[in-house]
Each structure stands twice: as structure tokens, then as C-alpha cells.
N, C-alpha and C positions, 0 to 999 in steps of 0.2 A: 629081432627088429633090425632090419638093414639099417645102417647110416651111412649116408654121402659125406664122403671126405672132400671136400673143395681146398683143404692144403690151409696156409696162413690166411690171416685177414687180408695183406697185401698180394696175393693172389686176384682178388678183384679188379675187374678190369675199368669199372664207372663205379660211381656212387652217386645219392642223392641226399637230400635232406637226413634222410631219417634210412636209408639201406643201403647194403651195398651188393654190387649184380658181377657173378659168379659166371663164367662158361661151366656146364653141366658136364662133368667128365665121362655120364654116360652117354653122352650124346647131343653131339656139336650144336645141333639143331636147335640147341632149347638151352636158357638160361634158367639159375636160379637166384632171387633174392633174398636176403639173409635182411634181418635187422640191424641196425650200425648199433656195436658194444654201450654208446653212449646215448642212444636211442628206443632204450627196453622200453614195452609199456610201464613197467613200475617209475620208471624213472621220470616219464610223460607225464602221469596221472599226476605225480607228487607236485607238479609245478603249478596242479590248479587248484580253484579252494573250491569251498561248497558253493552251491552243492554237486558241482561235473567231477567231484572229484569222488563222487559217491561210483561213480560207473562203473561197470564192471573191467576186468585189464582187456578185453579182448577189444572194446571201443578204442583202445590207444594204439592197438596192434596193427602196422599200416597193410601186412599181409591178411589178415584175416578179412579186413575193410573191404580189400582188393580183392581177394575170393570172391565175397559175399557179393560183389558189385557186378563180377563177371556173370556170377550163375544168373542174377539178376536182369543184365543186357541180354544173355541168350534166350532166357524165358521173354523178353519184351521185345527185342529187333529180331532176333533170331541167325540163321548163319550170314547174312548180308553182313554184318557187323563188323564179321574176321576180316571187310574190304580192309576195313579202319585200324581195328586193333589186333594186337598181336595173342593168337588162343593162350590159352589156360589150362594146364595138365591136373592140378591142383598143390595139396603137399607136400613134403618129403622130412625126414628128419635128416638134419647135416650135422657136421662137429661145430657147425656155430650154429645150431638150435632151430626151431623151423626153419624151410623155407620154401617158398614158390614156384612153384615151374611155369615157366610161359615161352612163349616163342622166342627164338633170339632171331631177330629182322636182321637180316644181313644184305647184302650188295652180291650182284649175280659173280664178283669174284671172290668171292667168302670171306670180304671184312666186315666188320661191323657196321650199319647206317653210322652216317652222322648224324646229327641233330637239326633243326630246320633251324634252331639262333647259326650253330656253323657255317650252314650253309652259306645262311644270307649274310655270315659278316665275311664268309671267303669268297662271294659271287657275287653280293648284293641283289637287285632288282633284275638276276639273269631272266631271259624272257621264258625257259622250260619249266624252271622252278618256277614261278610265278604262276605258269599255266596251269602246275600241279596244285597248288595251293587255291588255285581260285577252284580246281575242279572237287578238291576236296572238303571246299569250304560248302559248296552246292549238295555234296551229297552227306556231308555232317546233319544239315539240316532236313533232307529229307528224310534219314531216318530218326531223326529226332533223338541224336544222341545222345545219351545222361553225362554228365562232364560238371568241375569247377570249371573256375577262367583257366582255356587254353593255353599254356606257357611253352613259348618256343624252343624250349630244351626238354618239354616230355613230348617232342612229337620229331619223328627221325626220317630221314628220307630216302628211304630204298631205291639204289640205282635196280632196275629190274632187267632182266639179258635179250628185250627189244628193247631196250634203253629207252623205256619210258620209266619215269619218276612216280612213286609212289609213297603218300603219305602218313605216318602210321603213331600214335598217339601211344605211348610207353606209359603212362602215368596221369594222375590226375580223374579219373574216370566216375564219373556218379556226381547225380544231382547233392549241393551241398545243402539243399531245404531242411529246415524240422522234422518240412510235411511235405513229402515230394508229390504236388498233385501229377506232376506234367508222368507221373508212371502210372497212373489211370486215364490221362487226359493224353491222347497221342499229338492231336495239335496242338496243343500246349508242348507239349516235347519237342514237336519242330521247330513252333518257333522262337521257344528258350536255345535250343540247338545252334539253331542259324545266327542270332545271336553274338553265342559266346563264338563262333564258328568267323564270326566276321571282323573281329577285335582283333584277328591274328592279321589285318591286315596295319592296322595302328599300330599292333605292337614289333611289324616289320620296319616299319617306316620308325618308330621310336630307334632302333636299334641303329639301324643306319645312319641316325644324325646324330647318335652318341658315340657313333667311331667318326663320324665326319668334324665333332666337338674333342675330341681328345678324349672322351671319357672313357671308363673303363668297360673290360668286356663283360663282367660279372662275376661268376663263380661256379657255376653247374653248366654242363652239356658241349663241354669242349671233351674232344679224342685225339689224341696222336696218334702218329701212325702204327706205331709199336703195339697201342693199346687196342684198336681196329686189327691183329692178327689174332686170330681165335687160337691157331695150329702151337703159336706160343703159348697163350694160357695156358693151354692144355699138356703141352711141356711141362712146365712148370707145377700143375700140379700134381702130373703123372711122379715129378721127382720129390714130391712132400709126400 
């Protein structure tokens, strides 16, 4: 059995709640996510009682979720979807234990996207960005995509090399229902889609008036520069 060595835990280049996201040393192209050491499903489950706490460990596993989610949009939208999100390889055993292969969305000069909260707290209401988000909000809905609430740091925005903006959803993905009618009901999917699809425009304008109030920036979907070089991760893990 191969294993992917992705080097230390601080080898990672972002994190999220619950993972942390790896340059793929076999190929620049493609990221992997790992689960954060503090983030195992046993560790998940234990904090709930009965009876969710009866479930099995792979419901607390955020990669397995995120598998199962993908196969699931290709089977129902089909490849229009890749406009949106970034593909799925499936996957892999590493020296930090599963992890996921998926696209790494990068910028036509090979850094990392930023995040659409980034963007808009380094640009605010620039008028290209805006144009991408509204184009994007139109076609979320058309295909009726499965998603929780849109958050502005799992959606990243690919500079593309005719330097138009493209919007692309890293996280969050799948109806959060019991009982997801809207994956038998396609109108229902779009217009749950459009929806959630349209709040990212409130949750633009919340963000701007919380830098325009002094508040803070938050805590997830900020990049330095340093961390936007891939040729470095890969450095780096080439020497672990």
C-alpha cells in the first residue's frame, strides 16, 4: 500500500474547522485534505449524547461526507457542476491518515485563489468582483446546487489568464435536510440553490460594515502571500 507523505502537520498550507489542506507532492494540481489531529471522528461523536451519538464514525468523518456529496452532485447536476466546484479524485492514504484529493483552484499565475471574504475585505464592492458573484449567484441557482449556508471563506476566486473572475465553492457542499427532497425534486433544488446563493450578497455587505465598525476580521480564509506559493510547500515537503 502506497502512502503520501505530505511532511509535518505545519506543512499545510490553510486549514478549516475540522481539516487541514496539503499541496499534493505528486502533483501540483491537486490538493489533499487530511483531518485536523483534534478533529478525528471519535473525538466528534464523543461530544454528542444519545442518541446521534449512536452513529456510525464515518457520519463525523468531514471527508467521507465530502466524497459521498461529490459522487452524489455528479450523479444529479452532472459535469456543468466542475463550472462551480472544484473535481474530486477520491482517496488516498497519507502519514496523517485518509485524505482527499480534489482540485487545487489556483490563479493563472500558479498561486493559490483567495477567498471571496479576502477579496472583498481587500477590494470591497470592486465592480469585476461583484460582476462574478452576481454571475455566479444566477448559475448556482440554475443548477440547483446542494450546499449548507454559503460562507464567504469556502468560496475562492480564481483570477483566470483572460482575466476574468471565476467563483468556485471549496467547502460546505450538500443539502443539510434529514430528508433532502430538493435531490428528487430539481425545482425545489433551484430554488433552495438561489436562495442560499443570494445571502452571499448580505453576507458581503455584513463583512464590509464590520471593517467599516472596527470589528474583527474573523478567523478562517485569510492567505499570505508566502502561503499562496505552492513551488514553496512543495519545497518543503520534498525536504521532510
Amino acid at each position: 500500500m502506497t502512502i503520501v507523505d505530505l511532511g509535518p502537520l505545519d506543512n499545510a498550507f490553510t486549514q478549516g474547522g475540522n481539516r487541514l489542506c496539503f499541496s499534493d507532492p505528486r502533483d501540483a494540481g491537486r490538493c489533499i485534505k487530511v483531518l485536523r489531529p483534534d478533529r478525528l471522528p471519535a473525538i466528534k461523536r464523543a461530544k454528542y449524547r444519545f442518541p446521534r451519538n449512536l452513529k456510525p464514525l464515518h457520519y463525523f468523518d468531514d471527508n467521507w461526507q465530502e466524497l459521498r456529496i461529490y459522487q452524489q452532485i455528479e450523479r444529479l447536476v452532472g459535469e456543468a457542476a466542475f463550472q462551480l466546484i472544484p473535481r474530486c479524485f477520491g482517496m488516498v492514504d497519507t502519514n496523517h491518515g485518509p485524505g482527499l484529493v480534489s482540485e487545487m483552484i489556483t490563479d493563472s499565475d500558479g498561486r493559490v485563489s483567495l477567498s471571496l471574504k479576502q477579496c472583498v475585505w481587500q477590494q470591497g464592492r470592486e465592480p469585476k468582483l461583484m460582476a462574478a458573484v452576481h454571475a455566479f449567484i444566477k448559475r448556482w441557482g440554475e443548477l440547483g446546487m446542494p450546499s449548507r449556508n454559503l460562507l464567504l471563506h469556502n468560496i475562492v476566486v480564481q483570477q483566470q489568464t483572460d482575466d476574468r473572475l471565476r467563483l468556485v465553492v471549496i467547502d460546505g457542499l450538500g443539502w443539510p435536510d434529514l430528508l433532502p427532497l430538493a435531490n428528487w425534486l430539481p425545482s425545489l433544488a433551484r430554488a433552495k440553490a438561489q436562495r442560499k446563493a443570494e445571502r452571499l450578497l448580505a453576507a458581503i455587505d455584513n463583512l464590509i460594515n464590520n471593517q467599516k465598525t472596527g470589528k474583527s476580521w474573523g478567523y478562517h480564509g485569510w492567505l499570505e502571500d508566502d502561503q499562496r506559493q505552492l513551488s514553496k510547500a512543495s519545497a518543503r515537503q520534498s525536504e521532510n
